[in-house]
DRENDRENFI-132412 format. One record per residue: residue number from 1; y, z, x of N, C-alpha, C in turn; residue in one letter; chain. Coordinates in steps of 0.1 Angstrom, whole numbers, plus 5000, padded with zeros to 4 digits. Example, Ala and Ser with C-alpha at 12.3 -4.5 7.8 and 13.67 -1.06 7.14 Angstrom:
<1; <4943; 5078; 5132>; <4955; 5078; 5123>; <4967; 5078; 5132>; 'A'; 'A'> <2; <4978; 5071; 5128>; <4989; 5071; 5137>; <5000; 5079; 5129>; 'S'; 'A'> 
***
This chain:
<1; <5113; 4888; 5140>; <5113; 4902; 5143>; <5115; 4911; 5131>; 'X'; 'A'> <2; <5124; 4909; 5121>; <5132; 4914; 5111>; <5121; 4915; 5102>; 'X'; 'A'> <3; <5110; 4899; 5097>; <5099; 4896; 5087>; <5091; 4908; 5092>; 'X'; 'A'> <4; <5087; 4908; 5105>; <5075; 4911; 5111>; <5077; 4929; 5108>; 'X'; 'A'> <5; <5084; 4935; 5108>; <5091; 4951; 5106>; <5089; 4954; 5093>; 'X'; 'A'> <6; <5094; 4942; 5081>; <5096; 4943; 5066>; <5078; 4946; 5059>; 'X'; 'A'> <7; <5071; 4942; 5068>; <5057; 4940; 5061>; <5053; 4955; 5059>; 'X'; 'A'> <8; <5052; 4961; 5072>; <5052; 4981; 5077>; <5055; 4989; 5065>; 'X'; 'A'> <9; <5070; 4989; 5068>; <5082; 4993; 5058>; <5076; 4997; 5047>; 'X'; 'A'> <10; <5075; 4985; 5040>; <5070; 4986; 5021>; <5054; 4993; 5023>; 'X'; 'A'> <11; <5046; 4989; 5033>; <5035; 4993; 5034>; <5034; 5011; 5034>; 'X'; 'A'> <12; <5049; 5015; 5043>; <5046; 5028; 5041>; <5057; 5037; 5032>; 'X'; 'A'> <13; <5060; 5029; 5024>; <5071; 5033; 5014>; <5068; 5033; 4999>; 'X'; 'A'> <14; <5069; 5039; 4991>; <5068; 5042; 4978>; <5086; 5038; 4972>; 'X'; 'A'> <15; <5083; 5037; 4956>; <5094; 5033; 4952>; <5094; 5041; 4934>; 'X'; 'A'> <16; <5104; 5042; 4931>; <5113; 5050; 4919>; <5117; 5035; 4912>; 'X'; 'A'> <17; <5110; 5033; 4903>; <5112; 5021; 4895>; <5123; 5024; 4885>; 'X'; 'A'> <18; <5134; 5010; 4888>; <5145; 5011; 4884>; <5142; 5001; 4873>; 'X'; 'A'> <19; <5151; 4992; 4878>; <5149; 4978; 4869>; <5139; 4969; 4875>; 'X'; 'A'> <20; <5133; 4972; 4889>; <5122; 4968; 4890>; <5128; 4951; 4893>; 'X'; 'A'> <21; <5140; 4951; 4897>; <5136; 4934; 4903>; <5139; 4935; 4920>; 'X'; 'A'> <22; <5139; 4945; 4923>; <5133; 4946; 4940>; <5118; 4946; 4942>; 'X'; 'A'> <23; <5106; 4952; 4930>; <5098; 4957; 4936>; <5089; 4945; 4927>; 'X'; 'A'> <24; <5076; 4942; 4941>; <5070; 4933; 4937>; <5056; 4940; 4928>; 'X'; 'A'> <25; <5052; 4932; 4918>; <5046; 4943; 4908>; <5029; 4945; 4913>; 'X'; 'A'> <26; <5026; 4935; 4921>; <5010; 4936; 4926>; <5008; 4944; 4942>; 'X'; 'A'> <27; <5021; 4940; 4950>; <5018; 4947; 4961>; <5030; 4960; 4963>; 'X'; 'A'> <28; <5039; 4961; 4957>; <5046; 4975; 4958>; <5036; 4988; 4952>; 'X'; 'A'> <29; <5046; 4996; 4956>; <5032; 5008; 4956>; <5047; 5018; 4948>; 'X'; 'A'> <30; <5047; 5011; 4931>; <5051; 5020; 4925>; <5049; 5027; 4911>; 'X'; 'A'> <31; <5036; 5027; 4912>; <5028; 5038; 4901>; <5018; 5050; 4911>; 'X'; 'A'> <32; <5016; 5061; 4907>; <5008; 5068; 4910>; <4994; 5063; 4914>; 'X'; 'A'> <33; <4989; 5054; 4907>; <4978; 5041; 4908>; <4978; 5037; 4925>; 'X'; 'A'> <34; <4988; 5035; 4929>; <4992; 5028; 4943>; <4989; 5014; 4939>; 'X'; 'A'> <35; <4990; 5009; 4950>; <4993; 4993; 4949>; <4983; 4984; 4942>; 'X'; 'A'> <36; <4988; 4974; 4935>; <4977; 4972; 4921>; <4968; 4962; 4929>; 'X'; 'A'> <37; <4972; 4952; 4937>; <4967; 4945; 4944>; <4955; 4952; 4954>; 'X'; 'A'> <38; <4959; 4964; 4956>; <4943; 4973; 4962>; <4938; 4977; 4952>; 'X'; 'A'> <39; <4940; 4984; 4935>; <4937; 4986; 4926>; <4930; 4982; 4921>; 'X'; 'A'> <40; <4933; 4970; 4919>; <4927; 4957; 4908>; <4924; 4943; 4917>; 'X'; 'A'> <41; <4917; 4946; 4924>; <4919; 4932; 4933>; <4913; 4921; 4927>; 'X'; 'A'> <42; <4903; 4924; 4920>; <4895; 4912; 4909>; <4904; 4904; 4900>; 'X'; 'A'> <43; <4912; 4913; 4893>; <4925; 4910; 4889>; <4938; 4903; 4890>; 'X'; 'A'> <44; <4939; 4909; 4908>; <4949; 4905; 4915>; <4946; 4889; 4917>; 'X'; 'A'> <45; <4932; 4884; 4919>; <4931; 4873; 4929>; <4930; 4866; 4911>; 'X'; 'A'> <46; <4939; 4866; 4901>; <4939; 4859; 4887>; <4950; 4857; 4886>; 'X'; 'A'> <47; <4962; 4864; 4893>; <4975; 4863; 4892>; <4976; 4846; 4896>; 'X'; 'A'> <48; <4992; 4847; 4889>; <4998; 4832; 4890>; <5007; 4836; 4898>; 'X'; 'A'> <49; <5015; 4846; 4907>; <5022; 4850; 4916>; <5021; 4866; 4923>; 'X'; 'A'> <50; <5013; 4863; 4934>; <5012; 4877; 4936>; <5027; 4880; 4939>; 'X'; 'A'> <51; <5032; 4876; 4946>; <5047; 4879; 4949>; <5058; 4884; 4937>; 'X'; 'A'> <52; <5049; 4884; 4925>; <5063; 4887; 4917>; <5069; 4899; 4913>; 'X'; 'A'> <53; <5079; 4902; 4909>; <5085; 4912; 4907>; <5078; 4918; 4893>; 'X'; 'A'> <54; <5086; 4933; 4895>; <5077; 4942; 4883>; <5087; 4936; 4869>; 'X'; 'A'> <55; <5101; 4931; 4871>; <5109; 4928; 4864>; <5102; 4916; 4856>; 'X'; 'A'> <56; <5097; 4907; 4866>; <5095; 4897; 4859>; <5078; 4896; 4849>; 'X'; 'A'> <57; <5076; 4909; 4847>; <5058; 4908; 4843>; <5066; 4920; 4829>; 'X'; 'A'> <58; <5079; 4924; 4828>; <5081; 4932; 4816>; <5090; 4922; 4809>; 'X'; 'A'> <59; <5089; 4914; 4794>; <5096; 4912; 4792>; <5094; 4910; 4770>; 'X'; 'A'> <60; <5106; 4911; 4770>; <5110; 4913; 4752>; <5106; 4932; 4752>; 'X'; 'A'> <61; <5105; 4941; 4760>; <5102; 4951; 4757>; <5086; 4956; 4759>; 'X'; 'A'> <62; <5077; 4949; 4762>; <5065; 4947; 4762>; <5061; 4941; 4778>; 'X'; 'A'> <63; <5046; 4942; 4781>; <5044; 4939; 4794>; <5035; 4926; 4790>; 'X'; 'A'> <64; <5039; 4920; 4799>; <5032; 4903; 4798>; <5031; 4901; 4811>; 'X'; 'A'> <65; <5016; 4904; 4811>; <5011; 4900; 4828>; <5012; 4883; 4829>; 'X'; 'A'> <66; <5017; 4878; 4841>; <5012; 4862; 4843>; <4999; 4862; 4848>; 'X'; 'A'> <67; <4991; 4857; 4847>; <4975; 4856; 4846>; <4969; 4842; 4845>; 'X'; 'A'> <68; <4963; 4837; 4855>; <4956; 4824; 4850>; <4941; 4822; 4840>; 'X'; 'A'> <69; <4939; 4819; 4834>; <4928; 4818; 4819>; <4919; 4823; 4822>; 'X'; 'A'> <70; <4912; 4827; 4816>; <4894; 4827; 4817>; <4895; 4835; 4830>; 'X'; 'A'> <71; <4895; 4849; 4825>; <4892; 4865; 4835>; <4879; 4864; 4839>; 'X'; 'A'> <72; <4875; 4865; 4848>; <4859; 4873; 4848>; <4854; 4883; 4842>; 'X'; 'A'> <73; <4846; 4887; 4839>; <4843; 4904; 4833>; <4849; 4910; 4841>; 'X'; 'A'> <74; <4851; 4914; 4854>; <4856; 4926; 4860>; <4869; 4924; 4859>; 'X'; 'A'> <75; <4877; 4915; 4858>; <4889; 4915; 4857>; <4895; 4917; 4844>; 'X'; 'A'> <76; <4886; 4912; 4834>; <4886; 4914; 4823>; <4883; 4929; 4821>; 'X'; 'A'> <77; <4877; 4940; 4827>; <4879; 4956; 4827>; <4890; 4958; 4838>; 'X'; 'A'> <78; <4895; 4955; 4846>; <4904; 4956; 4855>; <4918; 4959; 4846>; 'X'; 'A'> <79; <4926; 4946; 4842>; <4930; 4942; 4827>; <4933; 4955; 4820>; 'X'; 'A'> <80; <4923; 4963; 4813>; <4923; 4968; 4805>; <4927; 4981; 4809>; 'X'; 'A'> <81; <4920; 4984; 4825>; <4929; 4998; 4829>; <4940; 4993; 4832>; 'X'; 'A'> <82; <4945; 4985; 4838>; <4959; 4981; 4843>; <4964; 4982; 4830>; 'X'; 'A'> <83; <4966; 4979; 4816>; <4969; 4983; 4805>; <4976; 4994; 4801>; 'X'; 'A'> <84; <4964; 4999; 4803>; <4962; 5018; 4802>; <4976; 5025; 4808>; 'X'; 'A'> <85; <4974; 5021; 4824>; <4981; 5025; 4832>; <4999; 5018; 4833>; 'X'; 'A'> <86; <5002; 5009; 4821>; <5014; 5003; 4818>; <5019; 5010; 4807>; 'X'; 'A'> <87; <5011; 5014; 4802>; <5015; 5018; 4788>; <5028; 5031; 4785>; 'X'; 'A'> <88; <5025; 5039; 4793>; <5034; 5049; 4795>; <5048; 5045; 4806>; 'X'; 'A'> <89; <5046; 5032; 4814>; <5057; 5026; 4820>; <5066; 5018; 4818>; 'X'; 'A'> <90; <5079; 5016; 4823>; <5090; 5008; 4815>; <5101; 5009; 4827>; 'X'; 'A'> <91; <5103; 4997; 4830>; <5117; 4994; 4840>; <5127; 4995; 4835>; 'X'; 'A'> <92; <5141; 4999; 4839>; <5155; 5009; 4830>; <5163; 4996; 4843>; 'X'; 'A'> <93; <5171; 4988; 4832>; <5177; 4980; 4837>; <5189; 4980; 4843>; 'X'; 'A'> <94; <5195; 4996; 4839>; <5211; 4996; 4844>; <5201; 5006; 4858>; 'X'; 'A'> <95; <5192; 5007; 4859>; <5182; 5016; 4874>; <5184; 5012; 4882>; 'X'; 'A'> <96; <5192; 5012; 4898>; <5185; 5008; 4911>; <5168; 5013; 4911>; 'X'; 'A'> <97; <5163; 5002; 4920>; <5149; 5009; 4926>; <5154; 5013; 4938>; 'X'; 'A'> <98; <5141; 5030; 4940>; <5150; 5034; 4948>; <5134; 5035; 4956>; 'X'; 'A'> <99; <5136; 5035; 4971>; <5125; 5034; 4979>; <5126; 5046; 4990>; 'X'; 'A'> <100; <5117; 5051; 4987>; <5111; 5062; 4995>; <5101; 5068; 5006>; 'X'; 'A'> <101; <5101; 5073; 5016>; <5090; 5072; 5023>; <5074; 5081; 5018>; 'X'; 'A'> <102; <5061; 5070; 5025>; <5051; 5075; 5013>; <5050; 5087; 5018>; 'X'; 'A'> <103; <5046; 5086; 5031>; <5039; 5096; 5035>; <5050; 5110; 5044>; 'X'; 'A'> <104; <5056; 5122; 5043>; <5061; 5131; 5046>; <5063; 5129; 5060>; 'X'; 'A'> <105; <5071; 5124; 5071>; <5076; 5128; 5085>; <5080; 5129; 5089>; 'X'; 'A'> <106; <5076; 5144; 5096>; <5083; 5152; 5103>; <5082; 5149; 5116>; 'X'; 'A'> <107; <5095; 5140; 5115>; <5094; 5139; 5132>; <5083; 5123; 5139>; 'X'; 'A'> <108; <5082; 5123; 5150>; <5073; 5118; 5151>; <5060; 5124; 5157>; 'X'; 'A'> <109; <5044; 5125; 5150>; <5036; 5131; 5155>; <5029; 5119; 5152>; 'X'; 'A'> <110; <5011; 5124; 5160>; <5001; 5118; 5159>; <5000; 5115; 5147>; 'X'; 'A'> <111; <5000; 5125; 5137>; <4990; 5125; 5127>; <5002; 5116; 5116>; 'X'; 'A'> <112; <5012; 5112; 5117>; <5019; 5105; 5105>; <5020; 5091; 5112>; 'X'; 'A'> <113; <5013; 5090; 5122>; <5015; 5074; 5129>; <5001; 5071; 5125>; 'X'; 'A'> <114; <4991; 5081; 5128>; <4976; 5080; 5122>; <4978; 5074; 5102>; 'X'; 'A'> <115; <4982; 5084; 5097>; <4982; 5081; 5082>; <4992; 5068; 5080>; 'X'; 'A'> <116; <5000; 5064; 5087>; <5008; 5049; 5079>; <4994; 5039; 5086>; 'X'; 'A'> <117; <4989; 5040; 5100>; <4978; 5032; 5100>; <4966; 5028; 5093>; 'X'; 'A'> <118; <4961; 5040; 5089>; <4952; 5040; 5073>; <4952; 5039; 5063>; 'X'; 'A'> <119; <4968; 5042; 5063>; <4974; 5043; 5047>; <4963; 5035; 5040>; 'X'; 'A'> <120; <4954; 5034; 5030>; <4948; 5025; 5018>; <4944; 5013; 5026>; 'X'; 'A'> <121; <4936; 5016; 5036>; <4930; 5004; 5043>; <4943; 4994; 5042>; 'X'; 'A'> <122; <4952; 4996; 5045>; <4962; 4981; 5048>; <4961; 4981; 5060>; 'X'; 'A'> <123; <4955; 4963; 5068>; <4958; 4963; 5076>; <4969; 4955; 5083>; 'X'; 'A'> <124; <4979; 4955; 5093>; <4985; 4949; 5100>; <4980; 4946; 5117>; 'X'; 'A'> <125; <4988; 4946; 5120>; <4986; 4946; 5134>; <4986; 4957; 5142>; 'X'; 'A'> <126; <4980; 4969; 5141>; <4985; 4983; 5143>; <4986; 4981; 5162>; 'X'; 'A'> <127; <4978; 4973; 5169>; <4981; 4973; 5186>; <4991; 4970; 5187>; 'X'; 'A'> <128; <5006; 4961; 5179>; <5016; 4959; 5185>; <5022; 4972; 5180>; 'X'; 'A'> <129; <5020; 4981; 5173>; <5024; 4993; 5167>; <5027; 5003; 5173>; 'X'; 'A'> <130; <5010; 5005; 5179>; <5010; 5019; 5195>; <5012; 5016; 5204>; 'X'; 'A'> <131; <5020; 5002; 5209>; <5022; 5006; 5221>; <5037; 5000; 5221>; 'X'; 'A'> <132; <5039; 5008; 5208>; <5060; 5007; 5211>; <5064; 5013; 5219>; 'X'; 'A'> <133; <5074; 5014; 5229>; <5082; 5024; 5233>; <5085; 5039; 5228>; 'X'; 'A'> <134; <5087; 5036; 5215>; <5094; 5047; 5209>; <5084; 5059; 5209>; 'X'; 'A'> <135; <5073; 5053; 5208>; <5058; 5065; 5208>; <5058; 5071; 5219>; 'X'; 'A'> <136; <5054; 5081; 5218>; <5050; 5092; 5228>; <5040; 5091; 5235>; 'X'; 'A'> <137; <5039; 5092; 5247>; <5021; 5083; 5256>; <5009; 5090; 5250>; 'X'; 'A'> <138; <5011; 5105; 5246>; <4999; 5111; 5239>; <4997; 5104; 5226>; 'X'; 'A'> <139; <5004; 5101; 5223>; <5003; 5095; 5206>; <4996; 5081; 5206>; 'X'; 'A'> <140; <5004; 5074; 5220>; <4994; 5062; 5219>; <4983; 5058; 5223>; 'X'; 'A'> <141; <4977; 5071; 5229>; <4965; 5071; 5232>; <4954; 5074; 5225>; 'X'; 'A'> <142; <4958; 5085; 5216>; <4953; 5091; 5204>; <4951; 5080; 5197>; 'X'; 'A'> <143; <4962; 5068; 5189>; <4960; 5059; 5182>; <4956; 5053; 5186>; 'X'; 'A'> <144; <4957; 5043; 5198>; <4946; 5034; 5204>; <4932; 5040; 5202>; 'X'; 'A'> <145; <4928; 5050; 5210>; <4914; 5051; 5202>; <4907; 5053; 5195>; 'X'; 'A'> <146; <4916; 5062; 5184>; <4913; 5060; 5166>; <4916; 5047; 5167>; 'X'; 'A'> <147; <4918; 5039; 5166>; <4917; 5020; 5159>; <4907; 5019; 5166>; 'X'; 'A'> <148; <4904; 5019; 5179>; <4890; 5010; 5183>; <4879; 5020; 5177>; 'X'; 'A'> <149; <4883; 5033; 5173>; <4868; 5039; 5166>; <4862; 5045; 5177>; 'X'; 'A'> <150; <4867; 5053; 5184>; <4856; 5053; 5197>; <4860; 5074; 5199>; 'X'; 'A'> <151; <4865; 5077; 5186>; <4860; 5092; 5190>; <4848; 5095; 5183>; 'X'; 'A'> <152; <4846; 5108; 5187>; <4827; 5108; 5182>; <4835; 5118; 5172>; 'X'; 'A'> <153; <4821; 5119; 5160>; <4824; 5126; 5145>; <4820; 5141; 5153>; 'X'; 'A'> <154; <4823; 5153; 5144>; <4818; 5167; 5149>; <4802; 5164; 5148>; 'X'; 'A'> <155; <4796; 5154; 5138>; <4778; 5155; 5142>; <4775; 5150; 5153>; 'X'; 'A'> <156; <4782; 5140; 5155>; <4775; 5131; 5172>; <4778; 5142; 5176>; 'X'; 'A'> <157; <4790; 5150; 5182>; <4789; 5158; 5195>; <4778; 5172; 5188>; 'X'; 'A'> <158; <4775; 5172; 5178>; <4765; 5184; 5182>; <4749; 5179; 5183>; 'X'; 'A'> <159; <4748; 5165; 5180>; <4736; 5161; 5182>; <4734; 5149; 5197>; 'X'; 'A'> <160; <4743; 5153; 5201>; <4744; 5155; 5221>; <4736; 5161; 5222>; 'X'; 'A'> <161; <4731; 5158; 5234>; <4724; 5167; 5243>; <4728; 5164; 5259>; 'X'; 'A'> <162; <4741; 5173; 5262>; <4742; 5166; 5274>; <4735; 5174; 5285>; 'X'; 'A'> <163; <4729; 5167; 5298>; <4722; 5174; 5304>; <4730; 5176; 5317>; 'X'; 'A'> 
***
């Protein structure tokens, strides 16, 4: 139950990089970039641990990706932005990481149950999701049929013709 909750959580949480050995460096979502593993996935699938911490990919003062040999070209420009985007970053070791929620909620509405579901195409299990208890019956109706896809766009309904 506890695993199955922890996956959500980080999915819809952002983080304040501390010392960075809470936050895992491919799938936490703590650069502006968002998660490097949606970022860089050419890249990602080169890693020698996606699971690892941001702590353990900074070290002597410098960033040393773990990487298995022989990049592809796209990973090999992947690489180079992920570079880019290190360059100005640095884990502070006496820092808690602090984790924060991504997306602003007020409350519980449709539209912030909608956005953790879409959040950056991550998918989970979103049917065991809407039909918690805790949701409101309009909310889980609304999300049920945004997941199956079955509202029409503003063009379908003006290119109706109902008779």
């Amino acid at each position: 139950m506890i695993c199955g909750a922890l996956e959500p959580t980080i999915a819809s949480t952002k983080v304040s990089l501390g010392s960075g050995l809470s936050v895992q460096f491919w799938k936490g979502h703590w650069t502006d970039d968002g998660r490097f593993f949606n970022t860089y996935p050419s890249l990602a699938s080169f890693a020698t641990n996606i699971n690892c911490t941001v702590a353990s990919q900074f070290t002597q003062n410098t960033w040393a990706i773990n990487l298995h040999p022989v990049l592809s070209n796209q990973a090999q420009t992947e690489l180079n932005l992920l570079m880019n985007t290190l360059a100005t970053l640095q884990p502070y070791a006496d820092a808690p990481d602090t984790r924060s929620r991504l997306q602003s909620l007020n409350g519980i509405t449709t539209a912030a149950f909608y956005r953790l579901l879409t959040f950056r195409s991550i998918s989970g299990k979103p049917a065991d999701f809407i039909w918690l208890k805790a949701i409101p019956n309009t909310c889980r109706i609304f999300l049920w049929l945004a997941f199956k896809d079955r509202f029409l766009q503003q063009q379908q309904n003006t290119q109706k013709v109902v008779v």
